[in-house]
N, C-alpha and C positions, 0 to 999 in steps of 0.2 A: 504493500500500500504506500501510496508516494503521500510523504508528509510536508504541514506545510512552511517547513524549512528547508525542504530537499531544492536542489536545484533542479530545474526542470529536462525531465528525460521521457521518450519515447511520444515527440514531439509533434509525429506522421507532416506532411505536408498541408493537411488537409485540403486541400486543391489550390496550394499555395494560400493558405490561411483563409478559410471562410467559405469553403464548399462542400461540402459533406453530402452526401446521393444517398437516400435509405428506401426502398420501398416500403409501405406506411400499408396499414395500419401495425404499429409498435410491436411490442415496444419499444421507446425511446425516449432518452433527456438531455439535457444540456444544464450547468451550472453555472456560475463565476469563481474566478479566483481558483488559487490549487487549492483551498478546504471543499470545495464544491466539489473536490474527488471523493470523500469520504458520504456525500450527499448524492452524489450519481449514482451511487456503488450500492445505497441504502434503500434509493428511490426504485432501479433497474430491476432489482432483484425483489421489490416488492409488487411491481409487474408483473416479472415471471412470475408471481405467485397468485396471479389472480387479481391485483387490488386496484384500486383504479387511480385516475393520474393525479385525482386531488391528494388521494389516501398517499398517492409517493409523494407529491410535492410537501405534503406537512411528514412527512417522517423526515425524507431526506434533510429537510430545511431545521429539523427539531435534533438533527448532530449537530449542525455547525452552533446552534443554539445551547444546546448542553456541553460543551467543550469549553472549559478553560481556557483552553491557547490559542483561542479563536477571538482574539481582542477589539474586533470590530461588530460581534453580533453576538447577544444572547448572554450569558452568566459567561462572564469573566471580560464583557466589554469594558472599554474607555469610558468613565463617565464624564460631564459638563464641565464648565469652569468653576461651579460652585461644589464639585464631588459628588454631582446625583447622575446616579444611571436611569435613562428612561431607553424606552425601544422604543420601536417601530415596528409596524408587519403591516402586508396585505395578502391576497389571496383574490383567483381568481376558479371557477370551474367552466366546463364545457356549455354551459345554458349561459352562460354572458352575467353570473352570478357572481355575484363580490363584498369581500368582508374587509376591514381593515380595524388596527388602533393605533394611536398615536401615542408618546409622551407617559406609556405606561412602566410604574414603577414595580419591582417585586414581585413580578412572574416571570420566568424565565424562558419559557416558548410563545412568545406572542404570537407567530404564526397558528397556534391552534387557538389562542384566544379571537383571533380573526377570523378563524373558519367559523367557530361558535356564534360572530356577529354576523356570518351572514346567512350560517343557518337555520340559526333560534330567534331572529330578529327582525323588523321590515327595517335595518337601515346596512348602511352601508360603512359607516365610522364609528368610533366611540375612543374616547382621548379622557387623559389624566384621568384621576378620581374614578371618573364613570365609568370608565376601562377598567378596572382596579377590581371596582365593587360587582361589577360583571362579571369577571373571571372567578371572583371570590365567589359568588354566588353560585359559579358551576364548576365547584369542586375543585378551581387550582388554586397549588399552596403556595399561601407569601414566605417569602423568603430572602435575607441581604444575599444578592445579588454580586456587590462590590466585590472582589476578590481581593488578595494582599496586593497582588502584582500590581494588581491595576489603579490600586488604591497608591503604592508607591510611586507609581508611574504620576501620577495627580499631584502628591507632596511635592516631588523636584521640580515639578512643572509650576509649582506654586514658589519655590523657591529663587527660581530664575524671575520674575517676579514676569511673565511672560501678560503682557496687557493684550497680543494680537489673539486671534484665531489662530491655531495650531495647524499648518496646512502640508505637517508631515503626510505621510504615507499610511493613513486609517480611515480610509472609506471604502472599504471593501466588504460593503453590501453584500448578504448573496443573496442570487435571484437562480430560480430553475423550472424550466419549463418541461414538462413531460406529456409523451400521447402514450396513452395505453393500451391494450390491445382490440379493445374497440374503437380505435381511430381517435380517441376524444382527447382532447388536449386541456390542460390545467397549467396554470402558473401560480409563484408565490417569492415574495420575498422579504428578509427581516436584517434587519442591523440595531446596532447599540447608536448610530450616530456618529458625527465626526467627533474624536476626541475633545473636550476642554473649548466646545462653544461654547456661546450664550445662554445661561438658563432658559428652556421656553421654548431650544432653536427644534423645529421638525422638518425634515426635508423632503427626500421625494417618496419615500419608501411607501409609506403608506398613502398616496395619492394615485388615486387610481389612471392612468392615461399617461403619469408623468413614468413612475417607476418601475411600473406591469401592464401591460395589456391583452388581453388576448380574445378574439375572436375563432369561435371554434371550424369556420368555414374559408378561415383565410391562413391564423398562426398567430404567432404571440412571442412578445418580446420584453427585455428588462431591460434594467439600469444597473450601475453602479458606477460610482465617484462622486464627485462634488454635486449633490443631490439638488442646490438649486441652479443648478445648469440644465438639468433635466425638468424640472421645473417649468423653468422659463420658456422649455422649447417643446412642451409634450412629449419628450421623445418619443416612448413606446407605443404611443396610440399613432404618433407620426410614422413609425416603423411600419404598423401592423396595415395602417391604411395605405403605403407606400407599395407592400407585397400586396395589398389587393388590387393595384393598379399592376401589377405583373413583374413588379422589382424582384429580383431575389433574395433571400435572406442577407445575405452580407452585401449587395448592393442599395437594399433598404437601410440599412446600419450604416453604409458609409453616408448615405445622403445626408443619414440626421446628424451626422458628424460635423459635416460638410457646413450644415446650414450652424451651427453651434459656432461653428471655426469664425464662416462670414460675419456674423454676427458679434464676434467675439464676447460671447456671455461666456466666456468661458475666462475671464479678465487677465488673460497669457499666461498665468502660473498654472491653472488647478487643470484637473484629470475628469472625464468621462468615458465611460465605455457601453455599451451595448453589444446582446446579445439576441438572438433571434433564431427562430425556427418556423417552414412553414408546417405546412399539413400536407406536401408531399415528401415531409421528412429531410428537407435540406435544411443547413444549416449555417449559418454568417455569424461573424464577431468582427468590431468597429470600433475602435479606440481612438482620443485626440492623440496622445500620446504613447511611446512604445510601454508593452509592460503588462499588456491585459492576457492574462491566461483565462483557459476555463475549461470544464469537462464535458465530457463527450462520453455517453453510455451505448450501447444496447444489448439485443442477447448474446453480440459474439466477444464483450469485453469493454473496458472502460479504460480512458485515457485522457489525458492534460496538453492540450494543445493549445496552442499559438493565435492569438487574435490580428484582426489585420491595425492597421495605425496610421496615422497621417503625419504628425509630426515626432521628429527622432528625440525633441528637448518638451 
């Protein structure tokens, strides 16, 4: 299992980054980041077993969520500048259904507390407090969250007496798409957050169009990086409606890239990336900058490959 400190190996071409050909119906997934290996690997194989793509997208998505060393999503994240960890999550299934929460504290799989809002629920959101008392109410347990790591990680950073936005290398969202063997495709994604924002900050994660999209007749797409670059540009609904015009997966992703670049919402430092898949089972990844990995499942094995990129800095 490639861990996510390994350097990256068995890298394929994917048709020189961003093509992938599967006859469909599934199974099949895609991730982000190399922890999205241990979520492809969770997701695929609860396929193979019969489950369907939502049932993978919240398992796979509830490893990188229960992992300590996974300091951008879930129990063991980065918290804010004031030392509070909130999440994020949404969710999407094959009926164009969707659940998300925002800003929630002291559950550690938001992702399933998302699926719960959209399927016990008529709404679509549910943020702070409300989130909380929600999850509480259907049986998930509060819990500090904070880790020592991550808590020390916040003291030095407090120490540097650091006034800006932190715009290391911690937004690495995961986001993962899966069809499962009835054709039907599900998305989902969750993070802790950029490290040591603004108390209050929620980005794209759980906004539906910006961070996830997916239509079950056309494919579905994500985000990850600087969440309100994705924001500002819809990307994933702009992806999704991009392959309904006949774009390919990773020519739908470079577009939204494209248009992010022109526009420069992306204010020349920070990083976005996009991932995509359609419903004839291809597959595309799009990054501003080099650096974006992500996995790639189905029944004949699982692998960490190469996203495409536009600029080298």
């Amino acid at each position: 299992m490639i861990e996510e400190n390994q350097s990256l190996t068995n890298v394929g071409s994917l048709k020189k980054r961003g093509g992938i050909i599967k006859n469909v119906p599934g199974p099949l997934c895609i991730s982000t980041w190399a922890h999205g290996y241990k979520a492809t690997e969770i997701a695929i194989n609860a396929m193979m077993n019969g489950k369907s793509s939502l049932d993978a997208v919240e398992f796979g998505i509830n490893v990188a969520e229960n992992d300590p060393n996974v300091t951008s999503v879930g129990f063991g994240g980065y918290p804010d500048a004031e030392g509070n960890l909130t999440l994020d999550a949404s969710i999407m299934d094959w009926n164009g259904n969707a659940g998300a929460v925002a800003f929630l504290k002291e559950v550690k799989n938001p992702i399933s507390v998302a699926r719960l809002v959209m399927e016990k629920t008529p709404h679509v959101m549910l943020v702070g407090e409300g989130a909380l008392n929600f999850a509480s109410r259907n049986g998930f347990k509060r819990q500090r969250l904070l880790t020592p790591k991550a808590e020390e990680a916040w003291e030095e950073w407090k120490k540097e007496q650091e006034m800006a936005l932190d715009e290391k290398e911690n937004h690495d969202t995961i986001g993962l798409l899966a069809i499962d063997n009835k054709g039907n495709m599900s998305g989902g994604v969750s993070t802790s957050g950029i490290k040591f924002s603004l108390y209050g900050r929620v980005g794209d994660s759980p906004i539906i169009g910006a961070a996830l999209f997916v239509d079950n007749e056309v494919g579905g797409a994500c985000s990850t990086g600087f969440g309100e670059i994705s924001m500002k540009a819809v990307g994933s609904f702009l992806i999704v409606e991009k392959m309904r015009e006949g774009y390919s997966p990773k020519e739908a992703c470079k577009f939204a890239v494209q248009r992010i670049k022109g526009k420069n919402y992306y204010n020349n430092t920070r990083q976005i990336c996009f991932l995509a898949m359609n419903k004839k089972g291809e597959v595309g990844a799009c990054a501003l900058k080099k650096g974006f990995v992500f996995a790639f499942a189905d029944g004949q094995g699982n692998q960490l490959l190469q996203g495409d990129y536009l600029l080298e800095e």
